[in-house]
MOPAC internal coordinates of N, CA, C and O (Angstrom, degrees):
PM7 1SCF
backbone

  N    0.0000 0     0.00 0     0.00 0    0    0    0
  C    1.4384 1     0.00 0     0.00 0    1    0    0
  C    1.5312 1   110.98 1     0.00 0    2    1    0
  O    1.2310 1   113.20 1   123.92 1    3    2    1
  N    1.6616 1   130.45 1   -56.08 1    3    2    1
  C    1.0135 1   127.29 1   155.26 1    5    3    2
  C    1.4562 1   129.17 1   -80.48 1    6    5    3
  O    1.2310 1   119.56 1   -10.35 1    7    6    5
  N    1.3837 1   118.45 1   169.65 1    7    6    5
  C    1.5284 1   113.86 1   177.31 1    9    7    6
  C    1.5512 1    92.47 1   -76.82 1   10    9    7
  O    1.2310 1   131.38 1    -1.79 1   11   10    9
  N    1.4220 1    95.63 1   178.21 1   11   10    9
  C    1.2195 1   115.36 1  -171.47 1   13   11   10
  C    1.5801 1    97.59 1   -72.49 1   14   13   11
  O    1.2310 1   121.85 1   -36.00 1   15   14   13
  N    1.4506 1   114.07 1   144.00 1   15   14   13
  C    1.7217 1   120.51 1  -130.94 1   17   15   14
  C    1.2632 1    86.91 1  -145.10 1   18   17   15
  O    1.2310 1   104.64 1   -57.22 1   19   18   17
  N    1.7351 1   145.98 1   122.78 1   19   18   17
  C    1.2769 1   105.73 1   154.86 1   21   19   18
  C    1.8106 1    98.39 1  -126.18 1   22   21   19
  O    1.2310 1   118.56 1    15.80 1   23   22   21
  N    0.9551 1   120.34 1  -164.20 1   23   22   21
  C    2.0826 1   113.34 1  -168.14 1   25   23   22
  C    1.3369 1    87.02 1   -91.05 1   26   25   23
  O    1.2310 1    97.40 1   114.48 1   27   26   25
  N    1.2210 1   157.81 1   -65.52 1   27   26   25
  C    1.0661 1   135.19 1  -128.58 1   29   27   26
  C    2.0087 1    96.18 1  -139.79 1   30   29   27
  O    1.2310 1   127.82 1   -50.05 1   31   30   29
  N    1.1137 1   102.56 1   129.95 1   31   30   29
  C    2.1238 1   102.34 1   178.42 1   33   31   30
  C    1.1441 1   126.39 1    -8.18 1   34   33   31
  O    1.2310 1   105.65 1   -86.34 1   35   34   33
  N    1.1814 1   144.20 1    93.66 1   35   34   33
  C    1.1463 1   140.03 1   144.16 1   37   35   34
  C    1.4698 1   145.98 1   -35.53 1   38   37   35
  O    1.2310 1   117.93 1   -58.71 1   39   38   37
  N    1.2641 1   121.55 1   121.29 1   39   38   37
  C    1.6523 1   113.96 1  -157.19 1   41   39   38
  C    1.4367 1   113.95 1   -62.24 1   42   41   39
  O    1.2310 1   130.96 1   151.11 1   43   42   41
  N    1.8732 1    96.45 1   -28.89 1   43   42   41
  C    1.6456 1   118.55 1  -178.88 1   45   43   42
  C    1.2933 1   104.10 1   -54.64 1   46   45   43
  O    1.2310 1   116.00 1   156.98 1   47   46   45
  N    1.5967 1   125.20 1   -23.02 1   47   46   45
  C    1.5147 1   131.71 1  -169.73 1   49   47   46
  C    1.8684 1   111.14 1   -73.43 1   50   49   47
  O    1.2310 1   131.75 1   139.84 1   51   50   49
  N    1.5490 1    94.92 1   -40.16 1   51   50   49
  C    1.8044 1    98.62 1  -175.11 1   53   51   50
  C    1.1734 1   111.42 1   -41.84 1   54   53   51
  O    1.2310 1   113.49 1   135.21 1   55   54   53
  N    1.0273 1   129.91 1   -44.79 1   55   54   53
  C    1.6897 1   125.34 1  -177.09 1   57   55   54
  C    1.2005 1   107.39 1   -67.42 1   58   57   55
  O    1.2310 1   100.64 1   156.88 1   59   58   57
  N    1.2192 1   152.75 1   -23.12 1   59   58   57
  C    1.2599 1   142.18 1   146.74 1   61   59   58
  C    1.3031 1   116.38 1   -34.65 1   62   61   59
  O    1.2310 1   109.97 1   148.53 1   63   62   61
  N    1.1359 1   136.42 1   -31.47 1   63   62   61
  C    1.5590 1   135.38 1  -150.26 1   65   63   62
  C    1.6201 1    98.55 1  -105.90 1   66   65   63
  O    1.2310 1   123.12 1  -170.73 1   67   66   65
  N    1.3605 1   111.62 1     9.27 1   67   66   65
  C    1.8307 1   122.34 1  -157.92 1   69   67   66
  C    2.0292 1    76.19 1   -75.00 1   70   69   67
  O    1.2310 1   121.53 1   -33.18 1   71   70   69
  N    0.9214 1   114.67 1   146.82 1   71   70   69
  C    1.6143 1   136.33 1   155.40 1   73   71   70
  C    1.7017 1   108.84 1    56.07 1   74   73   71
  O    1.2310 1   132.21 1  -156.57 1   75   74   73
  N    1.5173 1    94.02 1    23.43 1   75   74   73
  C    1.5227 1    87.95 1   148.92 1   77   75   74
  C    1.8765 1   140.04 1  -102.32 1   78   77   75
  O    1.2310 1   136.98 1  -162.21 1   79   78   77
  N    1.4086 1    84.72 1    17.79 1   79   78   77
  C    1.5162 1    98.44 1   172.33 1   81   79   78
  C    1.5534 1   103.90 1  -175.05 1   82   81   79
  O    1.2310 1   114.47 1   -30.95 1   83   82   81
  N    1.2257 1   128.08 1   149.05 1   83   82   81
  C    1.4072 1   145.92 1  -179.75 1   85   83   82
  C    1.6645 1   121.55 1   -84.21 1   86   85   83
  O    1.2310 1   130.43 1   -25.37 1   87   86   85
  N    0.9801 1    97.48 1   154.63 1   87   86   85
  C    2.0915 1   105.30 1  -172.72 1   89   87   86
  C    1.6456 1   100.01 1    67.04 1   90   89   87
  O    1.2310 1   138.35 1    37.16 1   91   90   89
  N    1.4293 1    82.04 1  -142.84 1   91   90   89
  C    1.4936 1   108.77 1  -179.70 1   93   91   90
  C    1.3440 1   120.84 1   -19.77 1   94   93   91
  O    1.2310 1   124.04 1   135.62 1   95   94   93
  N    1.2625 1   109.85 1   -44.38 1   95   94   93
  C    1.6337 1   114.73 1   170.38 1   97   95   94
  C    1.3061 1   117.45 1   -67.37 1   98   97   95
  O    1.2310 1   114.90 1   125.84 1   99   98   97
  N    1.2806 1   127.27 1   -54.16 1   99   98   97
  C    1.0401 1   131.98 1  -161.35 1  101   99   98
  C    1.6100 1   108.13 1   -79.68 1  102  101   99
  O    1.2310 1   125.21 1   166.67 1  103  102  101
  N    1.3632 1   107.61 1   -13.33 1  103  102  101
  C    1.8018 1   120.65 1   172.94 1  105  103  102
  C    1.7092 1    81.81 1   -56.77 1  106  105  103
  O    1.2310 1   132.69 1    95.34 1  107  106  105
  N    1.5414 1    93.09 1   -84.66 1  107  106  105
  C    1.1363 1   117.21 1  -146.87 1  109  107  106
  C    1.6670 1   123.39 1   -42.76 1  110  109  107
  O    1.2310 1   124.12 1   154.47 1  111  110  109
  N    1.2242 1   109.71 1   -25.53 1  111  110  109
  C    1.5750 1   135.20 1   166.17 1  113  111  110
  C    1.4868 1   105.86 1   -74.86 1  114  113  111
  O    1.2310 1   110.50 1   134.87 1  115  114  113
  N    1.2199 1   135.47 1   -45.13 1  115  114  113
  C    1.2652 1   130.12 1  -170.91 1  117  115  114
  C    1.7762 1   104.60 1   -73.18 1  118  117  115
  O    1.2310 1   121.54 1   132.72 1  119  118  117
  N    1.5600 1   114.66 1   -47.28 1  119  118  117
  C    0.9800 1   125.20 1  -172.79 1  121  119  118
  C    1.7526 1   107.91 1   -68.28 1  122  121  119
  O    1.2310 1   114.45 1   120.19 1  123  122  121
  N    1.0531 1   128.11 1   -59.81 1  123  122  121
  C    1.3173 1   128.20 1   167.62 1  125  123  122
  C    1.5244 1   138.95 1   -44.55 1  126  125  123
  O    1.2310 1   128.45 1   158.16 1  127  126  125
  N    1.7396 1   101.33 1   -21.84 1  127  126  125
  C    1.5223 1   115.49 1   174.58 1  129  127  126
  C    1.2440 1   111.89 1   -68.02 1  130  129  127
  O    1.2310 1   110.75 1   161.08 1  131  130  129
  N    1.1259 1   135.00 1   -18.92 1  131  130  129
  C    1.3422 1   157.50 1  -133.82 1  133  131  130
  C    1.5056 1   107.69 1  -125.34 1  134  133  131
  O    1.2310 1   109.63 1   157.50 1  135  134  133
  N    1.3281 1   137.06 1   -22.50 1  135  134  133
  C    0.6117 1   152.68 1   126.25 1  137  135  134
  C    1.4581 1   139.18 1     4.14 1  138  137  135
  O    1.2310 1   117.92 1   -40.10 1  139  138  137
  N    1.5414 1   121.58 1   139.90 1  139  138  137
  C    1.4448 1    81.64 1   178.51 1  141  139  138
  C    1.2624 1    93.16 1  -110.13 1  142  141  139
  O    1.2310 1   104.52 1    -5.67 1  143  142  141
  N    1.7910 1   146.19 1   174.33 1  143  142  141
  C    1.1600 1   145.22 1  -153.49 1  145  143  142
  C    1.4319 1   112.84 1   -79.05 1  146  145  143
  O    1.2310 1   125.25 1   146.00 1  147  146  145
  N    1.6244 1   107.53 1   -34.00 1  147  146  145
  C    1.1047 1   114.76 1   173.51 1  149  147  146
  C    2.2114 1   131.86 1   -61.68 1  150  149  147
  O    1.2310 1   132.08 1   159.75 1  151  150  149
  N    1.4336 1    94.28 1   -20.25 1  151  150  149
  C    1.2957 1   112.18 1  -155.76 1  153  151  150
  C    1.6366 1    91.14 1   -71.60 1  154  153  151
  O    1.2310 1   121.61 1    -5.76 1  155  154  153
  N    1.6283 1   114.53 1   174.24 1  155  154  153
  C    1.3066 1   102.83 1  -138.16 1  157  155  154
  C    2.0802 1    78.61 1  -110.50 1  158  157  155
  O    1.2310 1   111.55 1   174.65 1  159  158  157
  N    1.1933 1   133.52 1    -5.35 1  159  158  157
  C    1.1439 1   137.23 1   138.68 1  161  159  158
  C    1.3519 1   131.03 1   -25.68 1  162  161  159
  O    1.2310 1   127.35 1   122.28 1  163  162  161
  N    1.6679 1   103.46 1   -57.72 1  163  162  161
  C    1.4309 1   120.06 1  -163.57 1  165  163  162
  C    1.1341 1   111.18 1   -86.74 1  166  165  163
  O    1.2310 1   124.76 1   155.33 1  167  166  165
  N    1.7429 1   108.47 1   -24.67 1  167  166  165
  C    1.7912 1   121.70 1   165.61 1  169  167  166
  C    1.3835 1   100.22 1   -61.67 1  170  169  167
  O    1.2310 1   118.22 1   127.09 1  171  170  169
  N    1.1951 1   121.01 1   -52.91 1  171  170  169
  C    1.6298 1   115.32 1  -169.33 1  173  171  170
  C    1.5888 1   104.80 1   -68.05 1  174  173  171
  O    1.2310 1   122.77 1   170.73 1  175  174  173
  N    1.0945 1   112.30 1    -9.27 1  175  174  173
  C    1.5542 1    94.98 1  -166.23 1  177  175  174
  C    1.9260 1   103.64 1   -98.17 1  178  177  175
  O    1.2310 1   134.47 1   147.45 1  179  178  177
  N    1.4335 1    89.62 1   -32.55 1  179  178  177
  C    1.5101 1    83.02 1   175.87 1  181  179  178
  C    1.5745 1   119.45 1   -93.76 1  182  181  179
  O    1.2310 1   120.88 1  -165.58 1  183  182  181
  N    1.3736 1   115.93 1    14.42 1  183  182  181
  C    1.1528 1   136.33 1   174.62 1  185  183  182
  C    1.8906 1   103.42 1   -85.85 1  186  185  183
  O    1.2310 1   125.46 1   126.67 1  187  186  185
  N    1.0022 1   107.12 1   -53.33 1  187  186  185
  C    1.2938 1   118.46 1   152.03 1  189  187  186
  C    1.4573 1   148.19 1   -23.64 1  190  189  187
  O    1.2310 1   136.20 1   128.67 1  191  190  189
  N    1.3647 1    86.23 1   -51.33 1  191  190  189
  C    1.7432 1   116.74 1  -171.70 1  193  191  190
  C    1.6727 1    87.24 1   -84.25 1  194  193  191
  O    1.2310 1   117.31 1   139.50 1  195  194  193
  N    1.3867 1   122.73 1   -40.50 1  195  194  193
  C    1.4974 1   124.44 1  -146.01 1  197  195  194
  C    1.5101 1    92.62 1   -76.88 1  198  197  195
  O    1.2310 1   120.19 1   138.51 1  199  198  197
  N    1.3561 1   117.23 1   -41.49 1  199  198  197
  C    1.4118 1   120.02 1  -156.07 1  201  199  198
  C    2.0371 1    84.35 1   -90.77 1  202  201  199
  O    1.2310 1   111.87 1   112.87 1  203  202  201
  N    0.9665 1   132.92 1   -67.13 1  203  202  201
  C    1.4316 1   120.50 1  -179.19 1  205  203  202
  C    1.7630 1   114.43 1   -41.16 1  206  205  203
  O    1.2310 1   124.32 1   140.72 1  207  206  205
  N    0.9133 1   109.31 1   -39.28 1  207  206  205
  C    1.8862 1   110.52 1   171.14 1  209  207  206
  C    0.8876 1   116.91 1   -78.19 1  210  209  207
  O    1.2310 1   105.39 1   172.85 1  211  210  209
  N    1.1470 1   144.67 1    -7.15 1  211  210  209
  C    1.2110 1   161.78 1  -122.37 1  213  211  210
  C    1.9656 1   119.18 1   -17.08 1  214  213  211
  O    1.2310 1   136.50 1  -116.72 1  215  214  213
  N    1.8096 1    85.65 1    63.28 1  215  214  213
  C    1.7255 1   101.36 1   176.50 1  217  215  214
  C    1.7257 1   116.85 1   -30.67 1  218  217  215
  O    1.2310 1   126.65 1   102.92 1  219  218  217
  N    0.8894 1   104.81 1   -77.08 1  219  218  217
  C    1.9171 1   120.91 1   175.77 1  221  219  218
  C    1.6573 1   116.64 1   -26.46 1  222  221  219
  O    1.2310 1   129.33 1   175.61 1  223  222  221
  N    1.5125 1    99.61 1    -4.39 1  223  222  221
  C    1.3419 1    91.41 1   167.55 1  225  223  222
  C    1.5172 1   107.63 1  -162.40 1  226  225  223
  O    1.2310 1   126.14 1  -133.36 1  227  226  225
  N    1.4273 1   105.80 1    46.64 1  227  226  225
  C    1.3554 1   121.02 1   169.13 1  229  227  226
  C    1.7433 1   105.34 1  -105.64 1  230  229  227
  O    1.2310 1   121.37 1   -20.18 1  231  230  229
  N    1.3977 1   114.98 1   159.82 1  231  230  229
  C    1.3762 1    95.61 1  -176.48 1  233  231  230
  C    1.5124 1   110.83 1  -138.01 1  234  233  231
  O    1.2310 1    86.01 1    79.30 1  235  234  233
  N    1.2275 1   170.56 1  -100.70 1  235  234  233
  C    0.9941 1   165.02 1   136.89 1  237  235  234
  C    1.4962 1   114.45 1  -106.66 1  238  237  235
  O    1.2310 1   121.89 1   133.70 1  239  238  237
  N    1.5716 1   113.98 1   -46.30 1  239  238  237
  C    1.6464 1   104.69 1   155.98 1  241  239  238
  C    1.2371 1   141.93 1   -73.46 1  242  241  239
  O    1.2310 1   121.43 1  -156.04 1  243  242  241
  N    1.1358 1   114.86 1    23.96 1  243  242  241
  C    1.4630 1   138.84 1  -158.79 1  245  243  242
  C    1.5519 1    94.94 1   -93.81 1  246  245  243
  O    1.2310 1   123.59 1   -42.51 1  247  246  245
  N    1.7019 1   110.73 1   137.49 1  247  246  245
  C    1.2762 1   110.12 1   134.93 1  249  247  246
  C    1.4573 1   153.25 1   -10.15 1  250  249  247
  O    1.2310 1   126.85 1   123.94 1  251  250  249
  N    1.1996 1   104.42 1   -56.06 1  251  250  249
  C    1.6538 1   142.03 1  -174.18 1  253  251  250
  C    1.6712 1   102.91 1   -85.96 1  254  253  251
  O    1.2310 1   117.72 1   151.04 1  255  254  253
  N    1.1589 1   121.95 1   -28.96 1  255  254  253
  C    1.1572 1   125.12 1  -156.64 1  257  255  254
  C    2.2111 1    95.47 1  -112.79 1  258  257  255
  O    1.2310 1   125.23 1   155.47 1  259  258  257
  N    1.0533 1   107.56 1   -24.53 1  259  258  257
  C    1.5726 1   118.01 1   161.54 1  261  259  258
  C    1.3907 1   108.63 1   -75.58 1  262  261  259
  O    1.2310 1   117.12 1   150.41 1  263  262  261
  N    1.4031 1   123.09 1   -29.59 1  263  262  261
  C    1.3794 1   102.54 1  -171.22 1  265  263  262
  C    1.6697 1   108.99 1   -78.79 1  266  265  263
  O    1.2310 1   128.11 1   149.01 1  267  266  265
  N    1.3792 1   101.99 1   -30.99 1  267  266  265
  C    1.5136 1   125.24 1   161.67 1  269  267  266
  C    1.5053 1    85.99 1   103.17 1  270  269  267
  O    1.2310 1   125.49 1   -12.34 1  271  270  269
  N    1.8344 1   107.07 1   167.66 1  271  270  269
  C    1.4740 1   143.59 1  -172.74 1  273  271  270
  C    1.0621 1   113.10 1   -38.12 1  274  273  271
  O    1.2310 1   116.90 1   135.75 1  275  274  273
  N    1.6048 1   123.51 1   -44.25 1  275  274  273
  C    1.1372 1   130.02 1  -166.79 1  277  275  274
  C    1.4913 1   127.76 1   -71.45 1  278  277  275
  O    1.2310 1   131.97 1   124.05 1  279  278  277
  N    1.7273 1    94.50 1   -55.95 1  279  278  277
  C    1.3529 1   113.55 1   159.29 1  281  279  278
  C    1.0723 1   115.25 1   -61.46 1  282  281  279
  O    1.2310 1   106.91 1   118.05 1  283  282  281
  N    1.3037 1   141.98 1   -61.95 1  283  282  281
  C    1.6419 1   121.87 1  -176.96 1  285  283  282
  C    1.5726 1   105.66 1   -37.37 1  286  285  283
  O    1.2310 1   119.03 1   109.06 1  287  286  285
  N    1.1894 1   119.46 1   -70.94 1  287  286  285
  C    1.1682 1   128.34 1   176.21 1  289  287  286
  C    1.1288 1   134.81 1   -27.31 1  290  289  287
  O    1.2310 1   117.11 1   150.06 1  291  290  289
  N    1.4663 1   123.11 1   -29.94 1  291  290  289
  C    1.4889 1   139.74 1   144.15 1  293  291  290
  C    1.6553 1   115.99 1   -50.79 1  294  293  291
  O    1.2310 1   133.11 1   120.84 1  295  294  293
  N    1.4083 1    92.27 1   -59.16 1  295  294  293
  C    1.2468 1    99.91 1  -167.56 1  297  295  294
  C    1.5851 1   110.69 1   -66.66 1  298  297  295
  O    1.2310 1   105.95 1   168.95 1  299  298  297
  N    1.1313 1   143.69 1   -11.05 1  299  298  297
  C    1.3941 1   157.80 1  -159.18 1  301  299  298
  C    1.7224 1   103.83 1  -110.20 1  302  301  299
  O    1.2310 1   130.20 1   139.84 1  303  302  301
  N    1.2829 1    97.93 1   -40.16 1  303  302  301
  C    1.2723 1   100.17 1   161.39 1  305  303  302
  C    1.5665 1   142.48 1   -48.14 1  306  305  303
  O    1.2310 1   141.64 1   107.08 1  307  306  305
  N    1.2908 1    75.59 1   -72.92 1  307  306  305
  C    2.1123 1   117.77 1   172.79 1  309  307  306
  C    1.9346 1    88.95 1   -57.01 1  310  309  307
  O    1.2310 1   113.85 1   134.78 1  311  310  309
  N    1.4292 1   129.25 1   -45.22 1  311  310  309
  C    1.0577 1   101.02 1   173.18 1  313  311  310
  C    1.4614 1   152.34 1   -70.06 1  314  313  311
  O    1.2310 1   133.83 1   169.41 1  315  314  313
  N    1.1529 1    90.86 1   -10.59 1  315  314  313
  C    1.9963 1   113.76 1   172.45 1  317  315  314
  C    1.3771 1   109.16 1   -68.93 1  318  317  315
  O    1.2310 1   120.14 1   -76.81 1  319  318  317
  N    1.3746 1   117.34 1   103.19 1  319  318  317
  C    1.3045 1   123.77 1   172.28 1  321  319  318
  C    1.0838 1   128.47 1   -83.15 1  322  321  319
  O    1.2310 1   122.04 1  -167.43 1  323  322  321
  N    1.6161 1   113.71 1    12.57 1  323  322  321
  C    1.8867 1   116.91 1  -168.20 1  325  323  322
  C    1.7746 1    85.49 1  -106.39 1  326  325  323
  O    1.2310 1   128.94 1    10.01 1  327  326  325
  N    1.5176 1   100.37 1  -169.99 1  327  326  325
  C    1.5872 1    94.35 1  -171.06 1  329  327  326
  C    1.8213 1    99.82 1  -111.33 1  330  329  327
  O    1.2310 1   132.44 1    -8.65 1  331  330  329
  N    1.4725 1    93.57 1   171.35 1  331  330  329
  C    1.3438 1    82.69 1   173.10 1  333  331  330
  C    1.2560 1   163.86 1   -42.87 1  334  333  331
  O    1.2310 1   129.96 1   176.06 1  335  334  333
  N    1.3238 1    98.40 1    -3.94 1  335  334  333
  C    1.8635 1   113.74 1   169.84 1  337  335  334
  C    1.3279 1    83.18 1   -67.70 1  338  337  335
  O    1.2310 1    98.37 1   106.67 1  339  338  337
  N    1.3168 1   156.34 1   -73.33 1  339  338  337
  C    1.4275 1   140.75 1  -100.65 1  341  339  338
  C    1.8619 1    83.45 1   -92.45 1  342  341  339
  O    1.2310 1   125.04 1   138.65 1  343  342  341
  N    1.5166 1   107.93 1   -41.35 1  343  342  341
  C    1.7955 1   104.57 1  -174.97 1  345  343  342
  C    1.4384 1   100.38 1   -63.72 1  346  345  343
  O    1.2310 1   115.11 1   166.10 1  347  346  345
  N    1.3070 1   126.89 1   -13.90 1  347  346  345
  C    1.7720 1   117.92 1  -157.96 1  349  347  346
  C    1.6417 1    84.67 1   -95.31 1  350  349  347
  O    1.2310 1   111.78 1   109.07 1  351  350  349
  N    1.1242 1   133.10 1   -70.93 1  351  350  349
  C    1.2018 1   137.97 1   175.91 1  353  351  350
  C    1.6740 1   114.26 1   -45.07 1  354  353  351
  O    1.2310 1   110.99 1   178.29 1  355  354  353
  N    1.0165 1   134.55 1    -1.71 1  355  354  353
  C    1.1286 1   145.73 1   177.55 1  357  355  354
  C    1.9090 1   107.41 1   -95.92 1  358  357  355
  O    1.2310 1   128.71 1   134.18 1  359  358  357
  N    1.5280 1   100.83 1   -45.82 1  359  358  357
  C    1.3863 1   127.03 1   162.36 1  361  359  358
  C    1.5877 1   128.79 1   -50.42 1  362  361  359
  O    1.2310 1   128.66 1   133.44 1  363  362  361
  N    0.8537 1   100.92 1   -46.56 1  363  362  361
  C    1.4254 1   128.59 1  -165.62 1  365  363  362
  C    1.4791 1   102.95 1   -88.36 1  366  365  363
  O    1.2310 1   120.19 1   129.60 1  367  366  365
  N    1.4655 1   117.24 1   -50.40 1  367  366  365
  C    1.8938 1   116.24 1   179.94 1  369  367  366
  C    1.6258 1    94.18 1   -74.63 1  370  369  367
  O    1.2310 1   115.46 1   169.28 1  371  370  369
  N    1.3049 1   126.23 1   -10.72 1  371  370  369
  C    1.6786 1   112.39 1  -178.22 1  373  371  370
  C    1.7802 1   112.39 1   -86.51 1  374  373  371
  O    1.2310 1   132.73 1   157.09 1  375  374  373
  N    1.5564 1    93.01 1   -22.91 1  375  374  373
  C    1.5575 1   107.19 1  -166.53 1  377  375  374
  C    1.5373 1    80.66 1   -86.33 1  378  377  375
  O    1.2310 1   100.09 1   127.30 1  379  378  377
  N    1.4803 1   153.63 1   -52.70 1  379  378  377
  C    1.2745 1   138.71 1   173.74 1  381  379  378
  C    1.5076 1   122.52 1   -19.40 1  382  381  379
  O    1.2310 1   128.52 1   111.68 1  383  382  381
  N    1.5401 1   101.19 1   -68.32 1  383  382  381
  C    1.4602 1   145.10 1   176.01 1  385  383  382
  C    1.8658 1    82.90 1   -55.99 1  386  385  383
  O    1.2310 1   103.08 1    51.64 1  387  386  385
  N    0.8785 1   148.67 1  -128.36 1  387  386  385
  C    1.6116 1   127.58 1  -171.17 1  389  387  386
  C    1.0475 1   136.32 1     6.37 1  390  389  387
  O    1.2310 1   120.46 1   124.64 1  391  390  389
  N    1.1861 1   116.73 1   -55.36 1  391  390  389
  C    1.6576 1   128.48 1  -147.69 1  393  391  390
  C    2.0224 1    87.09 1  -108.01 1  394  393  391
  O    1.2310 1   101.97 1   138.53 1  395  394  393
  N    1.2857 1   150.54 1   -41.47 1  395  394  393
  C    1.1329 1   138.33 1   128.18 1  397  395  394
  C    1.6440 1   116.79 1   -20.11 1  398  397  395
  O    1.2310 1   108.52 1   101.47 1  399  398  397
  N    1.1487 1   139.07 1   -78.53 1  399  398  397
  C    1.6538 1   151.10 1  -144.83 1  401  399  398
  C    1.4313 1    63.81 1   -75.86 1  402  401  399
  O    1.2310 1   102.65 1    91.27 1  403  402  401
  N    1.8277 1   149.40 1   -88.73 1  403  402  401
  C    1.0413 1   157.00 1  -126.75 1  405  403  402
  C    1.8816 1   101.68 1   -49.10 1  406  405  403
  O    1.2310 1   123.47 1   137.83 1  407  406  405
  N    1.5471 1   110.96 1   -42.17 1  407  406  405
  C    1.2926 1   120.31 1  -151.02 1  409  407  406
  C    1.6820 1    80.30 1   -97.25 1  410  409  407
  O    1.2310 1   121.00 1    97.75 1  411  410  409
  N    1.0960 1   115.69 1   -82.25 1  411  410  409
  C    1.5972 1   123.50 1   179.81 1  413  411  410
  C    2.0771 1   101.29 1    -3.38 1  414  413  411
  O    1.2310 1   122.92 1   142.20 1  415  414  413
  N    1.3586 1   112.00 1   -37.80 1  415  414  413
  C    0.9922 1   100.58 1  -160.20 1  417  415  414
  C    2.0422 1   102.09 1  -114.23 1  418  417  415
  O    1.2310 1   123.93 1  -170.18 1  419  418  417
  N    1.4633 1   110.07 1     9.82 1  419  418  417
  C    1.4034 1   105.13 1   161.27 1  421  419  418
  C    1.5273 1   107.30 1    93.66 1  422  421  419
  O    1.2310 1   117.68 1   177.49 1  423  422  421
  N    1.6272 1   122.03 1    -2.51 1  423  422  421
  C    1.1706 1   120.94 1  -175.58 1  425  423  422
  C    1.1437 1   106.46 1  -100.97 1  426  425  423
  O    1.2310 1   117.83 1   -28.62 1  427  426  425
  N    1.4647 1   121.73 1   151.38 1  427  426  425
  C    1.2810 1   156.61 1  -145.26 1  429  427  426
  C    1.4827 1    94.16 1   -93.89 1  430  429  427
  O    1.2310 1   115.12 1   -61.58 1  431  430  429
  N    1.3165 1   126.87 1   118.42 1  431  430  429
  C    1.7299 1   143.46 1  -167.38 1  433  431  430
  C    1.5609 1    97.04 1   -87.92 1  434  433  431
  O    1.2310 1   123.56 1   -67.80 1  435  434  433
  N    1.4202 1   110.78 1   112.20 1  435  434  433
  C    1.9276 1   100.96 1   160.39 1  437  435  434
  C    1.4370 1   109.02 1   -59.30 1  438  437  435
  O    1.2310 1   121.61 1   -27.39 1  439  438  437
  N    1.5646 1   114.52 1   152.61 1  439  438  437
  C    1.2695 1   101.24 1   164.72 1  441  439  438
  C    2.0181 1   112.19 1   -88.57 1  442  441  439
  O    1.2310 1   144.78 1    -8.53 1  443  442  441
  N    1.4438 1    69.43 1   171.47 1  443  442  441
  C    2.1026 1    73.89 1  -164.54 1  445  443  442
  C    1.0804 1    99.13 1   -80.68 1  446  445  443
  O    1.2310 1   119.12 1   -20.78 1  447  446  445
  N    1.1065 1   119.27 1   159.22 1  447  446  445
  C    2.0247 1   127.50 1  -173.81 1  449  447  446
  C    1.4375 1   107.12 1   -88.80 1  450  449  447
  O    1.2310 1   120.10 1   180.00 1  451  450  449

């Protein structure tokens, strides 16, 4: 009945977001798809996505959650009207928020590509 749905961003989702905005974004989306899910990038990025969609309180009967991952994710996108510093800086305090929780807990940091 729904697309494939999952609770919280999917990394499989980043490539969706390919050519919905220019420069910096579109680096940063190309470069991260590529990725492997685990890398401490791809944490920040879907760490990102989670808090801009606001996953944590989406639910499976939800609206938002029928349109599925992808589409929200567009759509959350497409709604930020500032320019890409504000998504890079948005990026960047999530990759903090990683790479802290990452160390806090004794695990070994990939380096970023």
């Amino acid at each position: 009945m729904y697309p494939r749905t999952e609770i919280l961003f999917p990394h499989r989702s980043i490539s969706a977001l390919k050519g919905l905005r220019d420069g910096q974004w579109q680096e940063l989306v190309e470069r991260v798809a590529v990725l492997p899910e685990t890398h401490e990038d791809s944490l920040a990025f879907s760490l990102m996505m989670i808090k801009l969609c606001d996953c944590m309180n989406c639910d499976l009967g939800s609206y938002k959650a029928s349109l599925g991952c992808s589409t929200c994710a567009r759509r959350a996108i497409s709604a930020i009207k500032g320019s890409d510093a504000i998504l890079m800086r948005y990026f960047e305090k999530a990759k903090e928020e990683v790479l802290a929780y990452l160390e806090s807990i004794g695990m070994k940091k990939e380096k970023a590509a």
